[in-house]
C-alpha positions as CSV (number, residue, x, y, z in Angstrom):
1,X,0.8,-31.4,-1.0
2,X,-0.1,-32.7,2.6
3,X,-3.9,-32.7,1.7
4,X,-3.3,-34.9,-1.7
5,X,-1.1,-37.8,0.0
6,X,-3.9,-38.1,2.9
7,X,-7.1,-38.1,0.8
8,X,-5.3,-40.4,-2.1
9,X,-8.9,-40.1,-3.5
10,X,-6.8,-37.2,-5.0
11,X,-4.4,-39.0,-7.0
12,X,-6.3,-38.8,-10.1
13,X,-6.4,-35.4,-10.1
14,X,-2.6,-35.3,-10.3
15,X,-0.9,-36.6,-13.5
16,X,2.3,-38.0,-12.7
17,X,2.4,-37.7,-9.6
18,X,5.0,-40.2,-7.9
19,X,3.7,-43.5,-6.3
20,X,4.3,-42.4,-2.5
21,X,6.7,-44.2,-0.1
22,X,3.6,-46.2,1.1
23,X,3.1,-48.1,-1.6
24,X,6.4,-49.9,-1.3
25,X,6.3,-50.6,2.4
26,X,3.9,-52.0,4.8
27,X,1.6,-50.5,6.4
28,X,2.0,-51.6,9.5
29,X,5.4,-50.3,9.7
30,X,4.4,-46.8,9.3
31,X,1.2,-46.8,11.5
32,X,3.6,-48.3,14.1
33,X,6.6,-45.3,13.0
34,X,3.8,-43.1,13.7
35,X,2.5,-43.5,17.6
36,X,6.3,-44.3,18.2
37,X,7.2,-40.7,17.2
38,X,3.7,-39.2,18.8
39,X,5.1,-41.2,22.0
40,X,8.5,-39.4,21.6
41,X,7.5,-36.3,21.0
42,X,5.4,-36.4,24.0
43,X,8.5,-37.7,26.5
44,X,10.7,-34.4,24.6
45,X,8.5,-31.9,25.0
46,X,6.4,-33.1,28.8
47,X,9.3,-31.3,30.9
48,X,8.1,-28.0,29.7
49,X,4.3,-27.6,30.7
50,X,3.6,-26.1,34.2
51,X,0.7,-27.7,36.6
52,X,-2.7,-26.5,36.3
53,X,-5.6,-25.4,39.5
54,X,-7.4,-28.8,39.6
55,X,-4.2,-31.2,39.8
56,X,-3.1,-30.8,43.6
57,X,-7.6,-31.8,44.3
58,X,-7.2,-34.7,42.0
59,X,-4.2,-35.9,43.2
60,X,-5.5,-35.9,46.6
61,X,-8.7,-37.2,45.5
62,X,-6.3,-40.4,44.0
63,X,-4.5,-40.4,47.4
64,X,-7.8,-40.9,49.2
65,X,-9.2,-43.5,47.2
66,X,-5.5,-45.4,47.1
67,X,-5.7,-45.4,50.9
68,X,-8.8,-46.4,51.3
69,X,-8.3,-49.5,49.2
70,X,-4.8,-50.0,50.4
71,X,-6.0,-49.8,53.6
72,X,-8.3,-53.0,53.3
73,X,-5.6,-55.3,51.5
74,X,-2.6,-54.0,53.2
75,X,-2.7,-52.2,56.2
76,X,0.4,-52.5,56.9
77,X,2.2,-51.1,54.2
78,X,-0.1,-48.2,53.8
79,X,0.7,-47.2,57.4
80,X,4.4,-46.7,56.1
81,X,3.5,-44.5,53.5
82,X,3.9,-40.7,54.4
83,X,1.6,-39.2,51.5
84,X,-0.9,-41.8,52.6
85,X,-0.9,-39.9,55.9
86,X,-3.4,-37.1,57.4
87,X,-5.8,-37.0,54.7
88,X,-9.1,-36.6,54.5
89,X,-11.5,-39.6,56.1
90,X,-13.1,-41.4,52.9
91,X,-16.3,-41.7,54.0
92,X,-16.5,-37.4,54.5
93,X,-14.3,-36.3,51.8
94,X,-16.4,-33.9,49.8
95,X,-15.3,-35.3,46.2
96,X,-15.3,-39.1,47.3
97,X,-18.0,-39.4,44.2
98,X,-15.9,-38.7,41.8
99,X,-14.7,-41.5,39.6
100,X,-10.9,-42.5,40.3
101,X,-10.2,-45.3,37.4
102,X,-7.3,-43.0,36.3
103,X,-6.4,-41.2,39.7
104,X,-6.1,-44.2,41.8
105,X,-3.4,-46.2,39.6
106,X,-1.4,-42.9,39.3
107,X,-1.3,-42.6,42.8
108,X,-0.6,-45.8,43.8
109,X,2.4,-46.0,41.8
110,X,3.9,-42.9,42.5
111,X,3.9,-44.5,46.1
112,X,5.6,-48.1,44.8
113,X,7.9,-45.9,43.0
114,X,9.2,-44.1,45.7
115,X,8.1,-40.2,44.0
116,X,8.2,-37.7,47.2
117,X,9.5,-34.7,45.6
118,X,6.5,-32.5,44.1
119,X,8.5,-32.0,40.7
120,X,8.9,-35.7,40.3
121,X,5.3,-36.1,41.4
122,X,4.2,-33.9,38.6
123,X,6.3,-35.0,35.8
124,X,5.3,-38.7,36.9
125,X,1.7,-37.7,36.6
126,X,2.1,-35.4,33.4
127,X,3.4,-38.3,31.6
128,X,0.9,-40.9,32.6
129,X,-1.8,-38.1,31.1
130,X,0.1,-37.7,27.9
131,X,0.1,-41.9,27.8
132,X,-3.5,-41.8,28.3
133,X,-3.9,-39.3,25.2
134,X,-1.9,-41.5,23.4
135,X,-3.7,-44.0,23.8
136,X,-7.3,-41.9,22.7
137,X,-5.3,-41.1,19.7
138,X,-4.9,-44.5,19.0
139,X,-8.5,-45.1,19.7
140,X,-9.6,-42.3,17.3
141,X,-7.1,-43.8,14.5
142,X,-9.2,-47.4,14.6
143,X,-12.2,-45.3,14.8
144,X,-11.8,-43.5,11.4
145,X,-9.9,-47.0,9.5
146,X,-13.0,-48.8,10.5
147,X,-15.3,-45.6,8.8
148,X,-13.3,-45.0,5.9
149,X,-11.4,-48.8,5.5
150,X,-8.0,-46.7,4.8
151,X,-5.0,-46.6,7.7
152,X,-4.0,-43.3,6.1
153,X,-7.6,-42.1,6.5
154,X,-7.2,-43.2,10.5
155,X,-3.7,-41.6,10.3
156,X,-4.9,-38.5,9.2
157,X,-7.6,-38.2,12.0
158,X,-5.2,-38.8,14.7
159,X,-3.0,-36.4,13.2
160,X,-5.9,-33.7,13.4
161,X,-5.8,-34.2,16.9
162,X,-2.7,-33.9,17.5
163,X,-3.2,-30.6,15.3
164,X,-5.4,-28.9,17.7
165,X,-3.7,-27.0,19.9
166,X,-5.5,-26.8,23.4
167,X,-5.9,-30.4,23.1
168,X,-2.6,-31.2,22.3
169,X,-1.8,-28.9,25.9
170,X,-4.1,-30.5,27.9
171,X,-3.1,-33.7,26.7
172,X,-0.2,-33.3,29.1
173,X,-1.8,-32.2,32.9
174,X,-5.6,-32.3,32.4
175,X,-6.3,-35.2,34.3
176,X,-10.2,-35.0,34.2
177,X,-11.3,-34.5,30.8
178,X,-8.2,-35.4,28.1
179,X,-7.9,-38.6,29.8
180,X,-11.7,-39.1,29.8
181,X,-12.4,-37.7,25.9
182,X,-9.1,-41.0,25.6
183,X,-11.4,-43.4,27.6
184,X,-14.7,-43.0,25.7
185,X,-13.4,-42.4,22.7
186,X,-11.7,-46.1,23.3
187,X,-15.3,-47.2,24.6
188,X,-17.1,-46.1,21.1
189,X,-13.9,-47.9,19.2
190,X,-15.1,-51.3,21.3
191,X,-18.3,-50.3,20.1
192,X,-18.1,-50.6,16.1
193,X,-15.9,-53.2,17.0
194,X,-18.8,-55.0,18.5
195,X,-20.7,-53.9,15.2
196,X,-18.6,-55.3,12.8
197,X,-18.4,-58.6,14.3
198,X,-20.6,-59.4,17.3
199,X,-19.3,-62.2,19.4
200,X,-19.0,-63.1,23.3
201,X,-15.4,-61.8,23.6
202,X,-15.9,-58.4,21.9
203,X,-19.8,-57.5,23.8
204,X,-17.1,-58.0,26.8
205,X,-14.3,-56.3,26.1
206,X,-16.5,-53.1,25.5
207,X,-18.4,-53.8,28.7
208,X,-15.3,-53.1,30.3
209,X,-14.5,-49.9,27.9
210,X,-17.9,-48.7,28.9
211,X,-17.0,-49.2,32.9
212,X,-14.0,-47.8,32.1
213,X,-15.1,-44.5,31.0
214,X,-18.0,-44.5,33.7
215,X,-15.2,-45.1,36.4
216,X,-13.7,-41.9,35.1
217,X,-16.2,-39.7,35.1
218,X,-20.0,-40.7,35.2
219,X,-21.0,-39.5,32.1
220,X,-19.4,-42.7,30.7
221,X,-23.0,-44.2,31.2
222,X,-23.6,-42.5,27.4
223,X,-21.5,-45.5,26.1
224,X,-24.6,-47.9,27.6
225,X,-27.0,-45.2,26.2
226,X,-25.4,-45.7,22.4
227,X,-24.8,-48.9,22.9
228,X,-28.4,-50.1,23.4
229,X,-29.3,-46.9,20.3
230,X,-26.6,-48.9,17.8
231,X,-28.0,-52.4,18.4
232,X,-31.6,-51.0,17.7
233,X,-30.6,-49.7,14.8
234,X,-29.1,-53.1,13.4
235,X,-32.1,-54.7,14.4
236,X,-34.3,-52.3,12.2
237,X,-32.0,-51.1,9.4
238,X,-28.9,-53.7,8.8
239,X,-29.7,-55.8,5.7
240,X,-32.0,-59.4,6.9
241,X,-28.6,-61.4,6.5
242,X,-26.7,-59.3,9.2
243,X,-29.9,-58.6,11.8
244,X,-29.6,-61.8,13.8
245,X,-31.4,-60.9,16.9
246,X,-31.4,-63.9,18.4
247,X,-27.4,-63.5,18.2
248,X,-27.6,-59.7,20.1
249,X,-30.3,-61.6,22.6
250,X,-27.7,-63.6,23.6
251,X,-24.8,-60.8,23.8
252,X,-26.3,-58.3,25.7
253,X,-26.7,-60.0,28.8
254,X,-23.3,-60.4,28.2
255,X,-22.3,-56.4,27.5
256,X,-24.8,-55.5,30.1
257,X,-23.2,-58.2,33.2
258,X,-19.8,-57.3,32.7
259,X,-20.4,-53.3,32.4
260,X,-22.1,-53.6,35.7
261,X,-19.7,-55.5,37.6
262,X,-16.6,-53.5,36.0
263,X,-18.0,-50.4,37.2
264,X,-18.5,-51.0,40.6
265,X,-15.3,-53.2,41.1
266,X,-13.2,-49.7,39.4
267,X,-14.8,-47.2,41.6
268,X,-14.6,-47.4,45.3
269,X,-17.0,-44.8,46.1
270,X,-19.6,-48.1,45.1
271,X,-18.7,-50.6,46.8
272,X,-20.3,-49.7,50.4
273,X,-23.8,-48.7,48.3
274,X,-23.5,-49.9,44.5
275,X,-27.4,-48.7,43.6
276,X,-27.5,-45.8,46.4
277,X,-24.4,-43.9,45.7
278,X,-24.7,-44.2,41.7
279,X,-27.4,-42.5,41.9
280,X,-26.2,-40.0,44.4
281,X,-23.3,-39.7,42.0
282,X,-25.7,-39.0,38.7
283,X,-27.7,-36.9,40.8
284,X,-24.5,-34.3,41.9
285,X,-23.5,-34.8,37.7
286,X,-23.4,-30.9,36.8
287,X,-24.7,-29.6,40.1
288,X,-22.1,-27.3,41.9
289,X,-22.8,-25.6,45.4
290,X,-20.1,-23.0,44.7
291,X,-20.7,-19.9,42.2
292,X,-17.7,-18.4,40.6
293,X,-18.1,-15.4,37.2
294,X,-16.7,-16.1,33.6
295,X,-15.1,-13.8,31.4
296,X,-17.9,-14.2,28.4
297,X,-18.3,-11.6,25.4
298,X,-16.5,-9.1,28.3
299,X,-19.0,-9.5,30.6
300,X,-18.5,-11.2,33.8
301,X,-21.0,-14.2,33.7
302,X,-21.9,-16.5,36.8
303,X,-21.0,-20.3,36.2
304,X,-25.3,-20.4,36.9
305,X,-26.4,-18.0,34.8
306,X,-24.7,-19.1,31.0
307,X,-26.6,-18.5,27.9
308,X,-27.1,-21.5,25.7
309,X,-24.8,-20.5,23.3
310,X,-21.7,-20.5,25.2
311,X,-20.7,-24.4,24.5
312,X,-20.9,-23.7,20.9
313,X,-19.3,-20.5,20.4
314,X,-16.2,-21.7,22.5
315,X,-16.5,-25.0,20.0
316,X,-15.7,-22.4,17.3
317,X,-13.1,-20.0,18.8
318,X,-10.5,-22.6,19.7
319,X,-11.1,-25.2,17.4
320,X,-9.5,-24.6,13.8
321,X,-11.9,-23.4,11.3
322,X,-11.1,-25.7,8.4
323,X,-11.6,-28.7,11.2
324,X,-15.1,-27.2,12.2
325,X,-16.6,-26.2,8.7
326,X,-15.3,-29.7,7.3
327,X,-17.1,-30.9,10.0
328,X,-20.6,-28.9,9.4
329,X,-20.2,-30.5,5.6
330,X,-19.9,-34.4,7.0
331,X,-22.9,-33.7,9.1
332,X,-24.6,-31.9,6.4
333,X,-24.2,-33.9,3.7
334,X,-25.4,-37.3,6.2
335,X,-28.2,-35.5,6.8
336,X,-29.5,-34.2,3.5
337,X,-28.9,-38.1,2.3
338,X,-30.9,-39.2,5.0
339,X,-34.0,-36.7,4.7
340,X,-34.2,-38.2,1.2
341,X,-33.8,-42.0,1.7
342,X,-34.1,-42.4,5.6
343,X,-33.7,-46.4,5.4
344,X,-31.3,-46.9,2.5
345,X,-28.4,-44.1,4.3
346,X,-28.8,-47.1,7.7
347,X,-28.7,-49.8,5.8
348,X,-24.6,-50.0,5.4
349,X,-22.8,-50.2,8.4
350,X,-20.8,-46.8,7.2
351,X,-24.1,-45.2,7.7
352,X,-25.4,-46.6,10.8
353,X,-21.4,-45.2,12.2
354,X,-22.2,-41.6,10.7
355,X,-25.3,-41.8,12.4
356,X,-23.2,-42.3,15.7
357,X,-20.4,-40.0,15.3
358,X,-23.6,-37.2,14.9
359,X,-25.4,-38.7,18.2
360,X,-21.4,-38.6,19.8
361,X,-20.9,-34.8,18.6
362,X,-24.7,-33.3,19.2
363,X,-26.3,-35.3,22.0
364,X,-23.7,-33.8,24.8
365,X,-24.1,-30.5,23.9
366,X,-28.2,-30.8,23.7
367,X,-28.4,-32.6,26.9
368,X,-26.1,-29.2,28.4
369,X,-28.5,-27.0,26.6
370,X,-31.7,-27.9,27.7
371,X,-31.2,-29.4,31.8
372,X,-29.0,-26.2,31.9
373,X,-25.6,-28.1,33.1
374,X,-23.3,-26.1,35.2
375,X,-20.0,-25.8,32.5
376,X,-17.3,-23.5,32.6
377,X,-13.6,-23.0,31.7
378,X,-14.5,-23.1,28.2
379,X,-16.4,-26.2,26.7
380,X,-13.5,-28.6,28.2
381,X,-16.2,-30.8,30.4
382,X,-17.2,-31.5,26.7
383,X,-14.0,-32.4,25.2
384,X,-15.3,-35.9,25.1
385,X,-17.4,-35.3,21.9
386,X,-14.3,-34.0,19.9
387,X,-13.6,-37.2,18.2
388,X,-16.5,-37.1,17.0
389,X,-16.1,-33.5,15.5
390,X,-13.0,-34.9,13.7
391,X,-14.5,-37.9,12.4
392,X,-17.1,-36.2,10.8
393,X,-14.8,-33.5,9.6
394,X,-13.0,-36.4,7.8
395,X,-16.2,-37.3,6.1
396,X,-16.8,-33.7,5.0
397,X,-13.2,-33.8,3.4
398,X,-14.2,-36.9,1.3
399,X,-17.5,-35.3,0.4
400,X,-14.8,-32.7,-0.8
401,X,-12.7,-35.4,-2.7
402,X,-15.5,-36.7,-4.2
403,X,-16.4,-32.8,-5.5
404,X,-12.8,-32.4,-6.8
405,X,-13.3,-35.6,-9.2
406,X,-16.0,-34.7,-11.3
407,X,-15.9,-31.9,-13.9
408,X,-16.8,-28.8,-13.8
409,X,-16.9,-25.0,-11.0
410,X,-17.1,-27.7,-8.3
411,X,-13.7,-29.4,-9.0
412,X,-12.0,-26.1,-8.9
413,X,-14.3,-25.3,-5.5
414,X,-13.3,-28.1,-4.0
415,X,-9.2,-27.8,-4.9
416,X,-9.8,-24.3,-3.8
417,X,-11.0,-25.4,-0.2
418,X,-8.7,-28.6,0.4
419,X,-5.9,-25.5,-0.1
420,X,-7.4,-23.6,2.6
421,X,-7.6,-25.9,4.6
422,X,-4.0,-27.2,3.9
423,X,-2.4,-23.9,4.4
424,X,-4.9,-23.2,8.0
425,X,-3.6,-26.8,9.4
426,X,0.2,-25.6,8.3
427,X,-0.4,-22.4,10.0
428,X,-1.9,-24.0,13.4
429,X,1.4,-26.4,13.4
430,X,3.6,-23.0,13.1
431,X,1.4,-21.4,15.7
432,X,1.6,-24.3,18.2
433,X,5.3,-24.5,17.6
434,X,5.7,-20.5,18.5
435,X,3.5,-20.9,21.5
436,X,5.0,-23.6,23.5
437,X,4.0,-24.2,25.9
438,X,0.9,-22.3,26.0
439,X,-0.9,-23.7,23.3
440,X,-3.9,-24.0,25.9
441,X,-4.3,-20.1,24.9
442,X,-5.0,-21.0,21.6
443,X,-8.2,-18.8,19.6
444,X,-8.2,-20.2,16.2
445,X,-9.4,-16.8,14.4
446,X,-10.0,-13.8,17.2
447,X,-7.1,-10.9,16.6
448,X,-5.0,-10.6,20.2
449,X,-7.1,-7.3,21.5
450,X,-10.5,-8.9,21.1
451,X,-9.6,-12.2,22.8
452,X,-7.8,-9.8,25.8
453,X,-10.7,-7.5,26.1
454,X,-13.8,-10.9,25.8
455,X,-12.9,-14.0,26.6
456,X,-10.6,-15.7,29.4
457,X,-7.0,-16.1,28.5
458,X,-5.2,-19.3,30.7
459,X,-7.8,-20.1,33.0
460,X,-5.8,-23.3,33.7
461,X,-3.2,-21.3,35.5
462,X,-0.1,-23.3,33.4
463,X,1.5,-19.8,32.4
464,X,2.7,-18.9,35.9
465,X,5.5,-21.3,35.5
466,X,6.8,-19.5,32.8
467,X,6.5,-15.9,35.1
468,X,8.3,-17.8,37.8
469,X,11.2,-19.4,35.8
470,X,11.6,-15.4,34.4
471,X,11.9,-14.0,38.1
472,X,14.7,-16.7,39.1
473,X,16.7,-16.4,36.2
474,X,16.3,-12.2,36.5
475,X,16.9,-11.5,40.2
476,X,19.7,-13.5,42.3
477,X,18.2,-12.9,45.6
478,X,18.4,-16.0,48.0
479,X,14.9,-15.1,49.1
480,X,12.0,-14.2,46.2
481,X,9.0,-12.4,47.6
482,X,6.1,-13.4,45.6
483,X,1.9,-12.6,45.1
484,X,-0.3,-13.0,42.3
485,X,-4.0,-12.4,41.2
486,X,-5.0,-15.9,41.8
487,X,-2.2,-17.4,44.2
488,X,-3.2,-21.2,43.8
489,X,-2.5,-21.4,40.9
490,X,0.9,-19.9,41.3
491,X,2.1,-22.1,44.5
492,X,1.1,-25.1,41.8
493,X,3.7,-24.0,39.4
494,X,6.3,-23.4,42.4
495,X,5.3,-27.3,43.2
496,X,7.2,-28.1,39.7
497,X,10.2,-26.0,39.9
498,X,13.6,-27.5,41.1
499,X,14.2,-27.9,44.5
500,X,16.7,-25.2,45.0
501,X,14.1,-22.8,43.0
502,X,11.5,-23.5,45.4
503,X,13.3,-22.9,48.3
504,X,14.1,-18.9,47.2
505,X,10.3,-18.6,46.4
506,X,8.2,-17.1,48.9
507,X,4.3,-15.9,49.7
508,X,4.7,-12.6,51.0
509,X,2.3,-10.0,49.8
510,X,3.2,-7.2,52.2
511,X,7.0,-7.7,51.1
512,X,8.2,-4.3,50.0
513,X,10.3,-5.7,47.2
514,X,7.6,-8.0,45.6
515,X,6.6,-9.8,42.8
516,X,3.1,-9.9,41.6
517,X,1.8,-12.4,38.9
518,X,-1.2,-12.2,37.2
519,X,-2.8,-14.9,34.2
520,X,-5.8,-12.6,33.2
521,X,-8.5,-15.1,33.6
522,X,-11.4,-12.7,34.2
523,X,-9.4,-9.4,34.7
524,X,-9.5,-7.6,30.7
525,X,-8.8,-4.8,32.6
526,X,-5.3,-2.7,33.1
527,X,-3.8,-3.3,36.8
528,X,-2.8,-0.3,39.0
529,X,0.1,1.5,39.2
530,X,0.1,0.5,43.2
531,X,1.3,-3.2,41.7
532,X,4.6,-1.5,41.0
533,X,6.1,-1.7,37.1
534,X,5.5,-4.6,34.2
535,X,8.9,-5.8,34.7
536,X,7.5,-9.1,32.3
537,X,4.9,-10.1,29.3
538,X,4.6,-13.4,28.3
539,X,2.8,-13.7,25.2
540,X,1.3,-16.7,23.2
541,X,0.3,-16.1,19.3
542,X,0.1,-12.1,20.2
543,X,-2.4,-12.6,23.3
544,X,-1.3,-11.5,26.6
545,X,-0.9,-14.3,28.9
546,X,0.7,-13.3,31.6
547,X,2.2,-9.9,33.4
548,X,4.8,-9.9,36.4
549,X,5.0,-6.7,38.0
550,X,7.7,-5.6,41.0
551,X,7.6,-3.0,43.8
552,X,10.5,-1.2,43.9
553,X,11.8,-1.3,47.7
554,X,13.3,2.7,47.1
């Protein structure tokens, strides 16, 4: 029934079916009863998530950047601060390009609020990520009302994402790409903003959306790219009444000023060299000196060496299938219309967005495809285009809907597939629910063996907490000898752990009696028996996650 109260393009084909609650109350009570229990869900269940490889690097990326702005405006106080202290000098930190909109605030108040302990540092900056995916789910909602002119319609697209499983994990530690998929995703919100009503205030609010997302990470600069692409497109193919471009002459100074300014006053890496270090920034986008393998198809696959497939087919193992094949019918069905009547499927503003959300979801990928981008750890440098994937999958359900209401083998095709797809997003809600909370393992259709045996299992690391927590509650020795197959990863999970945990926990390889973790990123294969016996198996919808062997000391 879930599918027939969000597409109420439905209703007809349901005789008597009772007027929902909806109907009787506002809408802006329920939209508002909504993000208030997304935002509570989020506070319940943020304790439980461990911390990933990359969050100690971008929190001392944040501390950097904080002191060297603190420094400038109060030297004073940022000589009291301890984390402030014995860092890396600005000027020579290796990762000073990278954008700190989101790192910078984080760090600066975990220092106003006092946060020295590493568990209280974490959970502090695990719950300003989860705000900050909030807030893109927000985003995504006006996204889809202003497509489809329903708030149940936006409703339901938000709800998709917080239906997808790795996203909805990430949505609590990853600091680079959740909170930048939130950020751009709220810059291409400003943008049909802009579209629907194009005045002085609006072309400035989503200059600073569009600095926004460029502060986070540089590929924000696609917002100016789309931008410019949107406004061409309403000077060619919006009806003569809405055109005005002597209105859009006048507003794009504006958009273009205060994008400019925004994103040099939001990123301190400018400010020395605005034009000089951009571009030293764009040209380092995707370029890494360091070479690492992947686990791909069971091959081990340098991070310089991946075929062109590789974004795509992780777009289709860990996104659900119903989201993805709705998706392939929004897109399709735009495009057929369009090969047939190029100029009338632009003409409404619905159009010109469809047109968008298609540049959004395809351009990314293209652009990764043919300069040959350095990705890796799935497709998540690309989690930015997702919205887009959604949005489009919502306009492949109506093209369902619309199927469902005329007589015939396609009504019953189209009831057939809106049950399939009802029953896939019930079973991806019972999945996430029995994997918490290692929903970042998530395959969407691989059986356990083959995703063991191909692919990388929790390349973020976020499952050694769980091995960790198992060992203290299993062995009440004062001291816990400890290794693992990738140790970073593990010392970042001992980082979030009580501080009478953390003080039994010890890296000691050559301990007789020890521990040894291991999160099978790129190792399909079975460990030696030298590691001592699988004492624990942590597993997340059937796929091994993680293994903690022990040496016996006798």
């Amino acid at each position: 029934m879930i599918i027939f109260r969000v597409l109420p393009c439905l209703r007809p084909m349901l005789p008597g079916f009772p007027r929902p609650l909806t109907s009787r109350l506002s809408p802006r009570f329920w939209i508002r009863c909504y993000f208030a229990l997304w935002l509570l869900l989020g506070l319940l269940l943020l304790p439980g998530y461990g911390v990933s490889w990359d969050e100690p690097t971008d929190r001392t990326t944040g501390l950097i950047s904080t002191r060297y702005v603190t420094s400038q405006v109060a030297p004073a106080w940022t000589a009291r601060q301890p984390a402030l202290q014995n860092l890396p000098d600005f000027a020579t930190y290796s990762d000073n390009d990278h954008g700190v909109l989101f790192e910078l605030p984080v760090c600066l108040l975990e220092q106003l609020l006092g946060l020295h302990d590493s568990r209280a540092v974490y959970l502090w900056r695990h719950g300003c990520v989860f705000l900050v995916f909030w807030m893109g789910a927000w985003a995504l909602y006006g996204l889809a009302r202003a497509r489809f002119q329903d708030w149940r319609l936006g409703l339901a697209a938000s709800t998709l994402l917080l239906l997808s499983p790795r996203f909805f994990a990430e949505g609590f530690y990853n600091t680079k790409d959740i909170v930048f998929l939130a950020f751009f995703t709220l810059g291409v919100y400003t943008l049909v903003r802009l579209l629907q009503r194009p005045t002085p205030g609006r072309a400035a609010l989503h200059g600073l959306a569009t600095a926004a997302a460029t502060d986070v990470r540089i590929m924000g600069i696609l917002l100016l790219a789309f931008t410019l692409g949107m406004v061409a497109l309403e000077l060619l193919a919006a009806p003569r009444p809405d055109k005005q471009p002597g209105r859009w002459l006048r507003l794009l100074p504006v958009y273009l000023l205060v994008t400019l300014v925004a994103i040099i006053v939001g990123w301190p890496y400018l400010w020395a060299a605005p034009l000089a270090n951009f571009q030293r920034a764009f040209a380092s986008l995707s370029k890494f000196s360091f070479d690492a393998d992947l686990l791909y198809f069971g091959q081990r696959v340098s991070i310089n060496a991946l075929p062109w497939h590789y974004i795509p087919v992780w777009v289709l193992l860990t996104t659900p299938v119903a989201y993805v094949t709705a998706a392939l019918l929004g897109a399709g069905t735009y495009l057929a219309a369009w090969l047939r009547r190029p100029l009338a499927q632009l003409q409404p503003l619905n159009g010109r967005l469809d047109a968008l959300f298609i540049g959004w979801l395809a351009l990314p990928v293209l652009m990764v495809i043919v300069l040959h981008s350095v990705v890796y750890d799935g497709w998540r440098h690309l989690y930015f285009i997702y919205p887009a994937l959604l949005l489009l999958a919502l306009r492949g359900a109506w093209a369902v809907a619309q199927a469902a209401r005329r007589p015939g083998w396609g009504r019953r095709l189209a009831q057939g597939a809106a049950t399939l797809a009802a029953v896939e997003v019930l079973l991806t809600l019972g999945r996430m629910v029995a994997a918490h909370p290692q929903q970042q393992v998530y395959f969407s259709f691989l059986p356990p063996a083959v995703v063991e045996q191909q692919f990388e299992r929790d390349y973020w690391g976020l499952s050694y907490r769980a091995g960790l927590e198992w060992v203290l509650a299993h062995d009440a020795a004062p001291r816990i000898h400890l290794d693992a197959g990738q140790r970073m990863p593990m010392m970042n999970n001992v980082a979030i752990l009580p501080a009478a945990a953390r003080q039994r926990l010890q890296l000691d390889p050559a301990a007789k009696d020890v521990y040894f973790l291991t999160a099978y990123r790129t190792h399909p294969e079975a460990y030696p028996d030298s590691l001592g016996a699988e004492v624990y198996v942590l597993r997340a919808n059937g796929v091994k996650v993680l293994s903690v062997f022990q040496k016996r000391p006798w």
